[in-house]
N, C-alpha and C positions, 0 to 999 in steps of 0.2 A: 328178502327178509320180511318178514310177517310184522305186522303193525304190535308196536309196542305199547300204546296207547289206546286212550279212547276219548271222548268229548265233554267229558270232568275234569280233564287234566289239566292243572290252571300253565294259560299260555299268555301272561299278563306281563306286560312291560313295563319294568321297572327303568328310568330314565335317570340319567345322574348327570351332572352340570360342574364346568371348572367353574369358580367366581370371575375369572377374567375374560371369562368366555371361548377363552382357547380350543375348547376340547369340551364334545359332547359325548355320552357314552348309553347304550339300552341293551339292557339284558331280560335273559327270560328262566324260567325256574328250571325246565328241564336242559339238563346239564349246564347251569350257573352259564347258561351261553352266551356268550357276545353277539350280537345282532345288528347293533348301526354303532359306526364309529365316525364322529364328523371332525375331522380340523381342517385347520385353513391350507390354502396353495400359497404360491407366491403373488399371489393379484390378491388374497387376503377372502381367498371364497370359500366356503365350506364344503369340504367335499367328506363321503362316506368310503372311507378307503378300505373295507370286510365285506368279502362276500359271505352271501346269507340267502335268505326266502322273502317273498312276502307273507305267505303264509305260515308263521314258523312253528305250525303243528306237524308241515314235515321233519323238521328237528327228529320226531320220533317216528316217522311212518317210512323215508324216503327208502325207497329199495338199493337206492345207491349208495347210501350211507356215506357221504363223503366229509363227515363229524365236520363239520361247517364252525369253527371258532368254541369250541364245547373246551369245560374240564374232562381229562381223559382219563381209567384207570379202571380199575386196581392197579393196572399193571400194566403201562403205555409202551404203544410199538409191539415189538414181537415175544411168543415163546414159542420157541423149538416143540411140535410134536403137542402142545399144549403140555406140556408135563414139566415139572420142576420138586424138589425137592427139599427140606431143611432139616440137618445143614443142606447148602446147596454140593452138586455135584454136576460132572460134564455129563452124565450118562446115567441118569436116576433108574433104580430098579421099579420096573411101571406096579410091580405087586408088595413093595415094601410099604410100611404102613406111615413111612415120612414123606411118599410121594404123594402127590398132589397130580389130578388131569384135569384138566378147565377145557374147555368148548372148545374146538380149531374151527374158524372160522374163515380164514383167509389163506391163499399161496401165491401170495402176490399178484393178483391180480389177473392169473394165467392158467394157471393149472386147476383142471375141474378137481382134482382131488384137494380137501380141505385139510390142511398140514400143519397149518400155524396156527393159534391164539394171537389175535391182533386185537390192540387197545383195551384188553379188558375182558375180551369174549361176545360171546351172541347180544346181550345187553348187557353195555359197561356203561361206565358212569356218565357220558355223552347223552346215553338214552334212559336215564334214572330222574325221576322227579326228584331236585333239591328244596326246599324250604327257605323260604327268605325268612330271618331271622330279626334281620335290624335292617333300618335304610334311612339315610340324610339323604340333604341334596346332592351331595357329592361321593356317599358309598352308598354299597348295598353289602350282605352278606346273607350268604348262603350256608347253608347245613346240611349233607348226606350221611346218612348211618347206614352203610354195607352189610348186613347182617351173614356173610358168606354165600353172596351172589358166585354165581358161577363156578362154586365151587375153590374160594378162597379161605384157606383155615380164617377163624375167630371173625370176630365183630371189627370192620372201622368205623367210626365216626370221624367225620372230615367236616369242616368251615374253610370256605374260600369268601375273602372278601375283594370286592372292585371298588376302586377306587380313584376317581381326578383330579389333578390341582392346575393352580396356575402354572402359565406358560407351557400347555401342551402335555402331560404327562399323566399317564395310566398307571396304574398299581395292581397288579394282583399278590394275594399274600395267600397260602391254602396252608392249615395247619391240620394234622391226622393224626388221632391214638386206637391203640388197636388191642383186643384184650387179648390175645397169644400171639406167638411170632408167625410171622407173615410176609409177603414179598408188596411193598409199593415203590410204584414209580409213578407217579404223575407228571401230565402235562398239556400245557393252555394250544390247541389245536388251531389256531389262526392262521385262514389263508389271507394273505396281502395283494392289493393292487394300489400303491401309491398315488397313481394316474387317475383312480377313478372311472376308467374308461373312457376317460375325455376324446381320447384318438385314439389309440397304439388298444388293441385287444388282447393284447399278450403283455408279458413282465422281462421281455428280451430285455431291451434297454434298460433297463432297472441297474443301476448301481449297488455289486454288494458286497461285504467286507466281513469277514469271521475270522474271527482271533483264534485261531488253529492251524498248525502245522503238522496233524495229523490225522488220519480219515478212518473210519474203522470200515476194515474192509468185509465184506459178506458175499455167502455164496448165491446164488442162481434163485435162491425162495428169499434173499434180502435177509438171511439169520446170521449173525456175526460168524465169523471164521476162528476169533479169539484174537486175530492180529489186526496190526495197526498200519496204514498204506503214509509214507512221506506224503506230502500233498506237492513239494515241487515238482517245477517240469511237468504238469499233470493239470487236467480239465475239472481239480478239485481244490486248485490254489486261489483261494481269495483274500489272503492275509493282506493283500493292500487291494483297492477299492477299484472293483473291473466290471463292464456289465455280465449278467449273467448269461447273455447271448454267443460271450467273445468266443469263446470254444465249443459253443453246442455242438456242431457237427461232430465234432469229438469225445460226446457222452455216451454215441449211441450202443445198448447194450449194457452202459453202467446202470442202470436200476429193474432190468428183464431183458429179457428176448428179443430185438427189435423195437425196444423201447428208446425214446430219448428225451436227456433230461436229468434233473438231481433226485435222489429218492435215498437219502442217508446220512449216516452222522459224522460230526466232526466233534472233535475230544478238546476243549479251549484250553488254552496254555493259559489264560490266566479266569480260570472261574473262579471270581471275587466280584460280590456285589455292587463295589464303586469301580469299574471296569467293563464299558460297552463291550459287549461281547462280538455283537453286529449291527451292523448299519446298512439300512437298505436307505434308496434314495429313487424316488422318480423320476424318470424323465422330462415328463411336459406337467407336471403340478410344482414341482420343484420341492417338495415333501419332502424331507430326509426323517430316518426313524433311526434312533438309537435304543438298541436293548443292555440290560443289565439282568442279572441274574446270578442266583446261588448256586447254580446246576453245574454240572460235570463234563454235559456235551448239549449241541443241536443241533437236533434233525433238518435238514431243508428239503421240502419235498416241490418241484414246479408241475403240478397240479397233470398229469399225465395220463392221470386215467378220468377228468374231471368232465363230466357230459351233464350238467343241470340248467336250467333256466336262469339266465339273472336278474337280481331284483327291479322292478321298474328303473330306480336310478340309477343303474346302470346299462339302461339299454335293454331290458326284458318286457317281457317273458319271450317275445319271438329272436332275441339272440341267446348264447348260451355262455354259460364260464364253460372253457375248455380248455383241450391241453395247453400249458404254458400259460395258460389266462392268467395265471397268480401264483404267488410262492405262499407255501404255509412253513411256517419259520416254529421249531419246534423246545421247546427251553427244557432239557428232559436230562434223569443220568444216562451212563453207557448204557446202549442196549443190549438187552436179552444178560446183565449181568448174570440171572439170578442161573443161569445154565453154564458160566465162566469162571470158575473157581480161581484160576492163574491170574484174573483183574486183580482180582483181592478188593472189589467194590463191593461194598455191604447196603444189599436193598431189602434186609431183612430185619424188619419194624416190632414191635410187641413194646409191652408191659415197662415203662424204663427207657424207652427209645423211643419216641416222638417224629412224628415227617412233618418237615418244613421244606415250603416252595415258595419263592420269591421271585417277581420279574416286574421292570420297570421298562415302560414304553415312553420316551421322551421323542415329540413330533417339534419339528423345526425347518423351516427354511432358509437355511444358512447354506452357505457351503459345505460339500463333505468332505472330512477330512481323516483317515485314521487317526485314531485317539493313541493309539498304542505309539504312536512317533512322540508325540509329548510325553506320554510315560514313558519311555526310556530315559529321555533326562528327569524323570523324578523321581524326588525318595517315595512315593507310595508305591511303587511296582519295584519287587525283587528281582536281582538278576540269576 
């Protein structure tokens, strides 16, 4: 991919601070990214648990593109063929004048022919200068206006704000208006290493836990099928708290050809904002991370095609993040709705309808425990 940038581009970091010192946070303007994320281990040491750059003007140049912690969009994850329609349909007519073709830039990672629209297109919002708008010690916020990049009907204007507080906890909040109807889905692209790097170079051992009992299954380019896979009995069951290792040998071929590892979504039986959706947990930091979110599904991808240098503090530039070096944990709706009329999921925004995206990162060293065992006995979760 050809450089999307050049040496005007402000690549300034913006730093944000818990008061209690919990949790540090730095971002940068091109794609509102997360760049260092420090909280503490269990010995109370600060560690930077996101992979990144040191130079984070590859953010926009790297040919590998592997959206390193960025806001993602128009239109996150995949479309079929790059083509989509509205209203929507399974099989748009590519010459009727409600269809829509955006860039194909991706086929999973395998096939030289380019078949998909991944995260947005050739430059999505990962590789778009946002605007810092406002910024305390403790946020920042960001503004991008989409003017129909890539070939997406009407104007959005989007604000994502980051945000710390005491006891260990991140906020992201992204709100989106858009002046005709349009397809968005966003979402916060963050690869994870608990560990740090300390020892273990991979995220085997990782403890992890997603309140889903159902996986949406996809065909051979990773495009939804329309159906939905049971997760038991199955190397995609993590509704109670297992490392991510326990079944690998048993993945291989879930996410390509010869590939192994996770690369897909799972649909949460209880997406509701006061409800850990997942929980990942280190092994030798003793980190545990609880997420919360407004979303539908999340993607977990362990890093499978990942070949870049990593940051000094973790051991670079002469080691690398590589396969399985990290999970990027993904807070997004169904994928590829907008080509799945049978969901009955509506990712289609305009004039009157507003997008809102919510996720809460709460880091802690405690024990992990499914949250969902104490919600069953309580009145806040439906049965």
């Amino acid at each position: 991919m050809p450089e999307t940038t050049d040496s005007s581009w402000p690549f300034d970091i913006t730093e944000i601070n818990a008061p209690d010192g919990s949790i540090s946070a730095k971002f940068v303007s091109v794609g509102a990214t997360l760049t260092e994320l420090w909280v503490k281990d269990k010995h109370g040491v600060a560690r930077d648990v996101v992979l990144g750059y040191d130079d984070n003007s590859r953010l926009a140049s790297d040919p590998d593109h592997p959206v390193f912690n960025a806001i993602v969009g128009r239109y996150a994850n995949r479309i079929k063929d790059g083509i989509f329609s509205i209203p929507i349909s399974e099989n748009p007519d590519p010459s009727a004048p409600n269809t829509y073709h955006i860039p194909t830039n991706d086929a999973n990672g395998r096939l030289k022919q380019l078949t998909v629209t991944l995260h947005g297109g050739i430059v999505g919002w990962d590789r778009r200068h946002w605007v810092a708008v406002e910024k305390s010690a403790t946020s920042v916020t960001y503004k991008h206006v989409d003017e129909g990049d890539e070939g997406f009907p009407g104007t959005v204007t989007a604000f994502v704000t980051h945000s710390v507080d005491n006891h260990g906890i991140l906020r992201t909040k992204i709100y989106a208006t858009a002046s005709e109807k349009t397809p968005i889905m966003l979402t916060q692209h963050v690869y994870w290493n608990l560990d740090a790097y300390q020892d273990d170079a991979d995220i085997l051992e990782h403890e992890l836990r997603i309140d889903a009992s159902r996986y949406i299954e996809v065909d051979k380019l990773a495009i939804p099928t329309g159906r939905f896979t049971d997760v038991a009995d199955t190397p995609l069951d993590f509704r109670e708290e297992r490392k991510i290792g326990a079944q690998w040998t048993k993945t291989t071929n879930l996410i390509g050809e010869g590939c192994v590892g996770y690369n897909g979504g799972w649909v949460l039986d209880h997406p509701r904002a006061d409800i850990p959706a997942v929980t990942l947990k280190g092994n030798t930091s003793g980190i545990q991370l609880d997420i919360t979110t407004n979303q539908s599904a999340i993607v977990v991808y362990t890093s499978y095609w990942l070949n870049t240098p990593r940051k000094a503090i973790h051991g670079g530039p002469g080691a690398k993040y590589g396969s399985s070096s990290a999970v990027a944990i993904e807070q997004q709706g169904h994928i590829a709705a907008i080509n799945i009329p049978e969901w009955d999921v509506d990712h289609i925004y305009g004039p009157g309808r507003d997008y809102q995206w919510s996720s809460e990162y709460k880091f802690s060293t405690g024990q992990a425990q499914n949250p969902m065992r104490k919600a069953r006995n309580s009145s806040y979760v439906s049965s």
